[in-house]
Kinemage of the C-alpha trace (Angstrom):
@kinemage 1
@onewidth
@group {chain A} dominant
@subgroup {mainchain}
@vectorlist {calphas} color= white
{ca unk a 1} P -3.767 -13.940 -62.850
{ca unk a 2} L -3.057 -11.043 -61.194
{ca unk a 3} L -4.903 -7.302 -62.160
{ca unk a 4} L -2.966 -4.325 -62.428
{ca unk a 5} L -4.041 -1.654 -60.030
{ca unk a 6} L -4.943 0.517 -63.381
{ca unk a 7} L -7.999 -1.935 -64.372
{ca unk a 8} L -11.421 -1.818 -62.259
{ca unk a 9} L -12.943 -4.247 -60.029
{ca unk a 10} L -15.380 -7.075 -61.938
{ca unk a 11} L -19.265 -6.907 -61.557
{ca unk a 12} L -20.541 -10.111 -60.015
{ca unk a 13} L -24.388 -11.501 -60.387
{ca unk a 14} L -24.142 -14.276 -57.444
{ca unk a 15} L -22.245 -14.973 -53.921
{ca unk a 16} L -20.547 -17.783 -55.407
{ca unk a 17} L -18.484 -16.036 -57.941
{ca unk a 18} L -17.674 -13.174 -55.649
{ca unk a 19} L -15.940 -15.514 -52.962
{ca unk a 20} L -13.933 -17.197 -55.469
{ca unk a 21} L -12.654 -13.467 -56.348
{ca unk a 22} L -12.267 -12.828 -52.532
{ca unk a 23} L -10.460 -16.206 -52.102
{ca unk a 24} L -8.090 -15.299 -55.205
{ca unk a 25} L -6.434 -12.513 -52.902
{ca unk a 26} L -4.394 -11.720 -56.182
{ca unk a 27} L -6.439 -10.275 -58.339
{ca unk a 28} L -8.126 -7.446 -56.254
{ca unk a 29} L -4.821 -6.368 -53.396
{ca unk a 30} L -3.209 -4.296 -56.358
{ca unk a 31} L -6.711 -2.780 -56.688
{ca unk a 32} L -6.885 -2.075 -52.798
{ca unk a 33} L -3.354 -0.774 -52.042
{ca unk a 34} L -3.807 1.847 -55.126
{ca unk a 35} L -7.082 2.879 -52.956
{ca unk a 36} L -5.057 2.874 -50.419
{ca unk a 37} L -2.685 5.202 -51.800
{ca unk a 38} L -5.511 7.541 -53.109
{ca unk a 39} L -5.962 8.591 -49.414
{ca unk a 40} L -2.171 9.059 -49.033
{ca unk a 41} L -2.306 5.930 -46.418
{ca unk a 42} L 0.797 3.386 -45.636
{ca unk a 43} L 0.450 0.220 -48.127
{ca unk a 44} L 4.146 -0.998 -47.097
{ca unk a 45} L 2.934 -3.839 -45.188
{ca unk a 46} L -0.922 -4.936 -45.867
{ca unk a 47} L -2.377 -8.061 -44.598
{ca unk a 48} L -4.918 -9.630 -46.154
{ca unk a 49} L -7.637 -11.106 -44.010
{ca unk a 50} L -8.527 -14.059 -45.296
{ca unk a 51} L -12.054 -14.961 -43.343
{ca unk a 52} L -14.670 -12.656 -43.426
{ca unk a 53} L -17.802 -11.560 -46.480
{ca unk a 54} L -16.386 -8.909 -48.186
{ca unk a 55} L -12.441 -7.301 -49.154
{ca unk a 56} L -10.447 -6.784 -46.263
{ca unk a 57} L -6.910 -5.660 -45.723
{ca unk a 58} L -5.421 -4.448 -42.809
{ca unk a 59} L -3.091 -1.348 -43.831
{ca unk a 60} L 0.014 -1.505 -41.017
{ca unk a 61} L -0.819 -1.683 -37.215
{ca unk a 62} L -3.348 0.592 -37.533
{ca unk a 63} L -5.937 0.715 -40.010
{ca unk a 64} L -8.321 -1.720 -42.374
{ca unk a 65} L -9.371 -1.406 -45.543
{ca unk a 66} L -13.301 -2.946 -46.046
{ca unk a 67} L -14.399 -3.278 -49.797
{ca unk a 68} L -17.874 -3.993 -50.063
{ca unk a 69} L -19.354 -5.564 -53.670
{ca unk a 70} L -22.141 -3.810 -55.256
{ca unk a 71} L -24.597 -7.559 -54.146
{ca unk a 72} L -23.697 -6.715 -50.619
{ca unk a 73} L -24.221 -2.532 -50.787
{ca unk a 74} L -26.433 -3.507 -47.874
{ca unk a 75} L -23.396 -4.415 -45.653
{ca unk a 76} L -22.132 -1.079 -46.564
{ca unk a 77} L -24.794 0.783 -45.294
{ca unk a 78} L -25.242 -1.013 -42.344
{ca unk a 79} L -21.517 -1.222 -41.132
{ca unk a 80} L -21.138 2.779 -41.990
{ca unk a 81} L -24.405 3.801 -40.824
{ca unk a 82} L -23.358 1.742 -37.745
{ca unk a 83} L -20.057 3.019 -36.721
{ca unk a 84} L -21.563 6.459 -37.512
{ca unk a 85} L -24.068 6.329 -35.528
{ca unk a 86} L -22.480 4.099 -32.371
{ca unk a 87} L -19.517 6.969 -32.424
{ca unk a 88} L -19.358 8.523 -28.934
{ca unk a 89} L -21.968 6.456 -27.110
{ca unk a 90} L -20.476 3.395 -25.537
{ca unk a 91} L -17.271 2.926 -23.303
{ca unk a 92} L -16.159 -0.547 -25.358
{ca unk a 93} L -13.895 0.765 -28.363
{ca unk a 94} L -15.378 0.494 -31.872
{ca unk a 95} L -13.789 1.474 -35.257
{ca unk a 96} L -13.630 4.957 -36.548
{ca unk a 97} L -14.340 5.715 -40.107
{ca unk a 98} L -11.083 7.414 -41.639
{ca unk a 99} L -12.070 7.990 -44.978
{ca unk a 100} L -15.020 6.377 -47.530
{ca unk a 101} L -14.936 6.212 -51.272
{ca unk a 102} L -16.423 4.219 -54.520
{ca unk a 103} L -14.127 2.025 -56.571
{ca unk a 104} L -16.059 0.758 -59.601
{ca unk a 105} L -19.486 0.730 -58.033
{ca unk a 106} L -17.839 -0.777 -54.953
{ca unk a 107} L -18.091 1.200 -52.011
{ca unk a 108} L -14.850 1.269 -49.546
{ca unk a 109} L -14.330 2.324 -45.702
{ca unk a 110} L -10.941 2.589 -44.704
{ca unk a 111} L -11.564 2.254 -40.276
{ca unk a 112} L -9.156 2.179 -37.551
{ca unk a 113} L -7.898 -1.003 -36.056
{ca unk a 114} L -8.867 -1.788 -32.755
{ca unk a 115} L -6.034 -3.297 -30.215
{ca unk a 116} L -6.527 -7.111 -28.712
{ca unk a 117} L -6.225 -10.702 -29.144
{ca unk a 118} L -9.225 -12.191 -31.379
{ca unk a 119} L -12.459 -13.758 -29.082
{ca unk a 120} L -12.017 -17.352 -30.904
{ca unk a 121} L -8.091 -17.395 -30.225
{ca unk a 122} L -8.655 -16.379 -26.480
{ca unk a 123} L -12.125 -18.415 -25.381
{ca unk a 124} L -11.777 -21.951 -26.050
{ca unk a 125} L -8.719 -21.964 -23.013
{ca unk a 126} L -10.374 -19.666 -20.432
{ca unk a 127} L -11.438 -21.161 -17.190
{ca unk a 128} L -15.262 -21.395 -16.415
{ca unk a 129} L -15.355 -18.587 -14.300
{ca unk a 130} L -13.805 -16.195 -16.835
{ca unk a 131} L -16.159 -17.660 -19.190
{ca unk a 132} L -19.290 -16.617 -17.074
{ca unk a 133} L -17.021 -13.197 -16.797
{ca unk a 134} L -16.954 -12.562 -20.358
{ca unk a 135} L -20.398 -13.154 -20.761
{ca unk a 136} L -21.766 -11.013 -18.342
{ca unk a 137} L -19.587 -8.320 -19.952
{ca unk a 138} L -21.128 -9.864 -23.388
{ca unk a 139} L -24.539 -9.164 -22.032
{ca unk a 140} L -23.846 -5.721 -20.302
{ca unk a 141} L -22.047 -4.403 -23.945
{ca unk a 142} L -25.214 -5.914 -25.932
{ca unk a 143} L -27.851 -3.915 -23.633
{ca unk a 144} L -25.761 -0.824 -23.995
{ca unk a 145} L -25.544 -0.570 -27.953
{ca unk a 146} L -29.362 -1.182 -27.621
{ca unk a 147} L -29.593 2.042 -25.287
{ca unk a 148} L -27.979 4.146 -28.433
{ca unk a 149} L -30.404 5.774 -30.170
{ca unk a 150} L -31.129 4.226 -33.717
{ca unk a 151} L -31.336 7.810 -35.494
{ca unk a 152} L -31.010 6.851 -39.374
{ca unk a 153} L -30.564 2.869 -38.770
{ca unk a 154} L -34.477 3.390 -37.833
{ca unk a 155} L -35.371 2.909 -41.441
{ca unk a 156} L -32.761 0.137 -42.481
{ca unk a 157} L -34.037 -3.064 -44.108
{ca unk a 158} L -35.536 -5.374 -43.908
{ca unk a 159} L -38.186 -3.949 -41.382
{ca unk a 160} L -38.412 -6.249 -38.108
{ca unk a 161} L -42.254 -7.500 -38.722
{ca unk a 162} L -41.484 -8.004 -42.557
{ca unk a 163} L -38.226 -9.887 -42.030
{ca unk a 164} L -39.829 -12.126 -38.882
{ca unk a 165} L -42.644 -12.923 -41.331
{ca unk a 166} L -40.541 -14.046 -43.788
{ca unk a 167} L -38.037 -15.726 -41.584
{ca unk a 168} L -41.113 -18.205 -40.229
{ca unk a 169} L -42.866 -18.544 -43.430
{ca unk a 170} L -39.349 -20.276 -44.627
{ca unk a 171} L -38.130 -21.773 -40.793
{ca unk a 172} L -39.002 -25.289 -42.209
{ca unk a 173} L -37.785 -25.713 -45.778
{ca unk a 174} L -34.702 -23.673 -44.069
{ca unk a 175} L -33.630 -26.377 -41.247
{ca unk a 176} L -34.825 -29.128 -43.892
{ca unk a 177} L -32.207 -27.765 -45.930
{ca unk a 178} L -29.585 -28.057 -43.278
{ca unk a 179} L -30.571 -31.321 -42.432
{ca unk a 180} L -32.583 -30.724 -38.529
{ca unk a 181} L -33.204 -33.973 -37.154
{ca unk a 182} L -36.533 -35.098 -38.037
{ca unk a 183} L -37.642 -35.085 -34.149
{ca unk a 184} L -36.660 -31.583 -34.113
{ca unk a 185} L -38.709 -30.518 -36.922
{ca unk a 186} L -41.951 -32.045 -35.827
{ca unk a 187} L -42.176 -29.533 -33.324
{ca unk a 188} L -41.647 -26.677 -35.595
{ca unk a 189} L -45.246 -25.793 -36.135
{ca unk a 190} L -45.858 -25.607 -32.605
{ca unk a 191} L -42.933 -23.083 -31.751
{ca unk a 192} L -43.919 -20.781 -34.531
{ca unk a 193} L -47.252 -20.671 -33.329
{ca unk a 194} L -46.327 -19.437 -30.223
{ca unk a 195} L -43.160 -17.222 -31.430
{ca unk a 196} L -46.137 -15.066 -33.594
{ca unk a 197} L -47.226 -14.223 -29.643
{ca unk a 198} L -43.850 -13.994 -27.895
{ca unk a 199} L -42.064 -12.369 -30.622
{ca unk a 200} L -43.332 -8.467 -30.081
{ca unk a 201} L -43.243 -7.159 -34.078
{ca unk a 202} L -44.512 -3.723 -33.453
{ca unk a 203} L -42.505 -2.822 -29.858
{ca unk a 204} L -40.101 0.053 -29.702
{ca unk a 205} L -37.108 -1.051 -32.115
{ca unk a 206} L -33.550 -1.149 -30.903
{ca unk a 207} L -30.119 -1.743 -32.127
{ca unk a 208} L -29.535 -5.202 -33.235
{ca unk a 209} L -25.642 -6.025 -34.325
{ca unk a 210} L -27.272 -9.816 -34.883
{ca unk a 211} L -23.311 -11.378 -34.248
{ca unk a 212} L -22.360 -11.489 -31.144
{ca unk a 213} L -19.816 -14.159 -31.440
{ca unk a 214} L -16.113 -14.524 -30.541
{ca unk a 215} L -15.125 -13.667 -33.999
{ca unk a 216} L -16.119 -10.493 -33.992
{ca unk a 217} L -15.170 -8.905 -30.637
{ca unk a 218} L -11.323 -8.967 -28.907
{ca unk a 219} L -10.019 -9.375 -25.704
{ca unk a 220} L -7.025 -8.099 -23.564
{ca unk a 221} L -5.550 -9.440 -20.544
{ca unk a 222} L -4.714 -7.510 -17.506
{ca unk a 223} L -3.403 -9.334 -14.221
{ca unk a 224} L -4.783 -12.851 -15.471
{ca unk a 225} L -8.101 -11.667 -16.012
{ca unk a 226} L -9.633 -11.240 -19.845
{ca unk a 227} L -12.093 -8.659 -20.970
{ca unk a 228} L -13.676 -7.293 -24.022
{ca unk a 229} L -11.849 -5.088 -25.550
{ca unk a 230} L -13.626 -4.054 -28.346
{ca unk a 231} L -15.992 -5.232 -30.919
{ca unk a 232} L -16.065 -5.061 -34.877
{ca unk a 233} L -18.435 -6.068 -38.015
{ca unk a 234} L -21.424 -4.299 -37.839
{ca unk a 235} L -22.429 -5.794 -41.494
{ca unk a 236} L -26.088 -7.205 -40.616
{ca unk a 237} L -27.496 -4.622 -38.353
{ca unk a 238} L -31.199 -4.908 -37.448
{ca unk a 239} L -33.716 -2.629 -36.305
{ca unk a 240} L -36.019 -5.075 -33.697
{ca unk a 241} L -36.873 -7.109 -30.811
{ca unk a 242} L -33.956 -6.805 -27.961
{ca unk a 243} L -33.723 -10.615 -27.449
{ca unk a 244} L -32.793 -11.425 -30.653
{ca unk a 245} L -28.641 -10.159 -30.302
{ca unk a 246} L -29.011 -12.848 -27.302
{ca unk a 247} L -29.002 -15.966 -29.785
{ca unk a 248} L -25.189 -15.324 -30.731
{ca unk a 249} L -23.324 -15.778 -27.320
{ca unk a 250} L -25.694 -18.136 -26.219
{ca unk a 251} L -25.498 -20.539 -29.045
{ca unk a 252} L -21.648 -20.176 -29.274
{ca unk a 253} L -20.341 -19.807 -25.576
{ca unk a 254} L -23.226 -20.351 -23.308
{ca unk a 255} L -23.213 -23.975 -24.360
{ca unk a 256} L -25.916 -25.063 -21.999
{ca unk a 257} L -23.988 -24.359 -18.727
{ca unk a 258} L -26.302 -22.605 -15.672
{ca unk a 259} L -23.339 -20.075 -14.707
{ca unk a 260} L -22.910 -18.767 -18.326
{ca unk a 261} L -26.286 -18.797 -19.476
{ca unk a 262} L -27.108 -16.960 -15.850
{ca unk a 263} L -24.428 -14.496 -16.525
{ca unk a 264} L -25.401 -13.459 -20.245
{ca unk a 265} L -28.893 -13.394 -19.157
{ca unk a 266} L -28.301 -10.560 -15.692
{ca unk a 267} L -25.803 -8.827 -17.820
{ca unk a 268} L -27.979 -7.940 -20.486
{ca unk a 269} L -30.659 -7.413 -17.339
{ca unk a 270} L -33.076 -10.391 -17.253
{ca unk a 271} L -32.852 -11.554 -13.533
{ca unk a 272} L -36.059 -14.762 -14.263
{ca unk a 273} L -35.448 -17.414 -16.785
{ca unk a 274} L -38.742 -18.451 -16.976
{ca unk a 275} L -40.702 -20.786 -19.832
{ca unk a 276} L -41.456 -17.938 -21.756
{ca unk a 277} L -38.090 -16.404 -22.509
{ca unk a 278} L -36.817 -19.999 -22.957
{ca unk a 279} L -39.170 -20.440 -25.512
{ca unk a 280} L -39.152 -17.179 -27.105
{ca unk a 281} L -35.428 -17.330 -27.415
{ca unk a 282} L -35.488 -20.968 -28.961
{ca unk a 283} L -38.328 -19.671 -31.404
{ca unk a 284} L -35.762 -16.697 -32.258
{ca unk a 285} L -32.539 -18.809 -32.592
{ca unk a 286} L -34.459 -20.966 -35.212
{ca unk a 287} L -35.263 -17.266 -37.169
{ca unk a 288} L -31.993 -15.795 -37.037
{ca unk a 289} L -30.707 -15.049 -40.202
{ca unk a 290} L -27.984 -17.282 -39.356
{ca unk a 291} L -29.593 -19.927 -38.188
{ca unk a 292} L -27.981 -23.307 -38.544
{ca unk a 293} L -28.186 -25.292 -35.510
{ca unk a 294} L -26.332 -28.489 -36.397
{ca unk a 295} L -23.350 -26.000 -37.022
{ca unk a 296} L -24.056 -23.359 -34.187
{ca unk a 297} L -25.250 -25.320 -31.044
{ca unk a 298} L -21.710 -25.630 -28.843
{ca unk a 299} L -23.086 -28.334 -26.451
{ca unk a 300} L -21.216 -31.680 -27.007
{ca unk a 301} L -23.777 -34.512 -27.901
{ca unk a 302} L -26.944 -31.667 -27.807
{ca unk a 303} L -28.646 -34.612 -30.777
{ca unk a 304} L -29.010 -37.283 -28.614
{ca unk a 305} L -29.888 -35.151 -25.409
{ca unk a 306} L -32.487 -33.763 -26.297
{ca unk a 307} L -35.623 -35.955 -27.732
{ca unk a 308} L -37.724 -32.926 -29.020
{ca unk a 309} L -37.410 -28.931 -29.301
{ca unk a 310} L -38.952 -28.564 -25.630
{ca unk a 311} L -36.097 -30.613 -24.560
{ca unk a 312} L -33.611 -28.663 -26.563
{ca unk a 313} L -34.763 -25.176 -25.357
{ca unk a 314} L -34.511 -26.573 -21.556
{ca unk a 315} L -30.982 -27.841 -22.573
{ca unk a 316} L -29.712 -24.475 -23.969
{ca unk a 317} L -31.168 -22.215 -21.986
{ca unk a 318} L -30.904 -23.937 -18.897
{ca unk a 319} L -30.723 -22.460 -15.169
């Protein structure tokens, strides 16, 4: 059924209902395009984006349209405070915010679209060395968002030490859920035994985007050679521990190859892999809010290489 632009978006109580709305592009476009057209903006030719958490439709060649549902208002604040706050301070291009709104309860940022071919169309058919390329680039972009001062995004929530707690007190029934090999799990106690010492919970916070994955960054070519572009969704920002905005690119790309994890690791400016960072970084991959290793570790055959999560640390951060 389709809703006239005249009637208001639904309330929703759970995630489930809300992406069967999303998926049902139908009944909320005629909504969007008449916000749209409250800002005096094209609607002639709007593409809806299918993938992604919340209402998106691109609005011509040049600007998106982000509805945000009330049960996600904290995606709201983190992509606006975000792009409000990034503005100005890093070369690599970012949206703009063009205009902001409420619909309903739901709030709205209409942002400019950024030029360049999508990371997940482009990376799968690079060659290794403009893999290790990309990810040095990956590495360099990620320690230069965490040089911009945090200013507001201070404050956002959850607070680093609360949401680490949190995030170990429920590692286990989490990656019992999602079905961890048994062999992995019996080390579990042990790593977040020593993650409450490696993980620093009261250290100078920075600015964690928390997704640094091909999905949300694009590429251009110039003269055969890729680079990023510029980089989108800043949905789940953290305040915390610099290490953690490491666990994207190196469970996606990295995929246990020496020359990618090296170049990932010096552009973000680690020059020593050593048994601490490897096992502080396998301690925070298992945290992330994301977490989901049978779904997120990119190394062919990672189940039956690795016996236990010692082995598995050595295997993905290797070098």
């Amino acid at each position: 059924m389709t809703i006239a632009p005249s009637q208001t978006l639904p309330a929703f109580t759970d995630s489930e209902s809300f992406r069967a709305f999303r998926s049902a592009s139908s009944q909320w476009l005629p909504i969007a395009l008449d916000i749209a057209r409250s800002h005096d903006l094209d609607i002639s030719a709007p593409h809806v984006f299918a993938t992604g958490t919340n209402l998106v439709v691109g609005l011509g060649e040049t600007l998106i349209l982000k509805i945000f549902p009330p049960l996600l208002h904290a995606q709201f604040v983190s992509e606006r405070g975000s792009l409000m706050q990034l503005k100005g301070h890093l070369d690599l291009p970012i949206p703009e915010i063009v205009a902001e709104g409420t619909r309903d309860g739901w709030p709205y940022l209409v942002i400019t679209r950024l030029a360049g071919t999508l990371g997940s169309e482009v990376w799968p058919h690079l060659p290794e060395a403009q893999k290790e390329r990309l990810l040095r680039q990956i590495g360099e972009t990620i320690a230069s968002v965490q040089r911009v001062p945090l200013g507001p995004l201070a404050n956002i929530e959850p607070r680093w030490d609360d949401f680490m707690r949190a995030q170990m007190l429920g590692c286990r029934a989490r990656h019992t859920r999602l079905g961890l090999a048994p062999k992995f799990l019996k080390g579990l106690d042990d790593l977040l035994r020593d993650a409450e010492k490696l993980i620093p919970m009261d250290a100078p916070p920075v600015f964690l985007v928390g997704e640094y994955i091909p999905e949300n960054f694009l590429l251009a070519c110039d003269d055969g050679q890729w680079s990023l572009k510029g980089l989108f969704d800043f949905g789940d920002v953290l305040a915390g521990w610099r290490d953690y905005d490491l666990l994207g690119p190196g469970a996606f790309m990295a995929a246990g190859r020496p020359g990618r994890v090296k170049s990932l690791l010096e552009g973000f400016g680690y020059t020593k892999l050593d048994y601490t960072l490897k096992r502080r970084l396998m301690a925070l991959m298992l945290l992330h809010r994301a977490s989901d290793l049978n779904s997120h570790i990119c190394i062919e055959g990672w189940q039956e290489q690795a016996d236990d999560l010692l082995e598995l640390q050595e295997l993905i951060w290797t070098g």
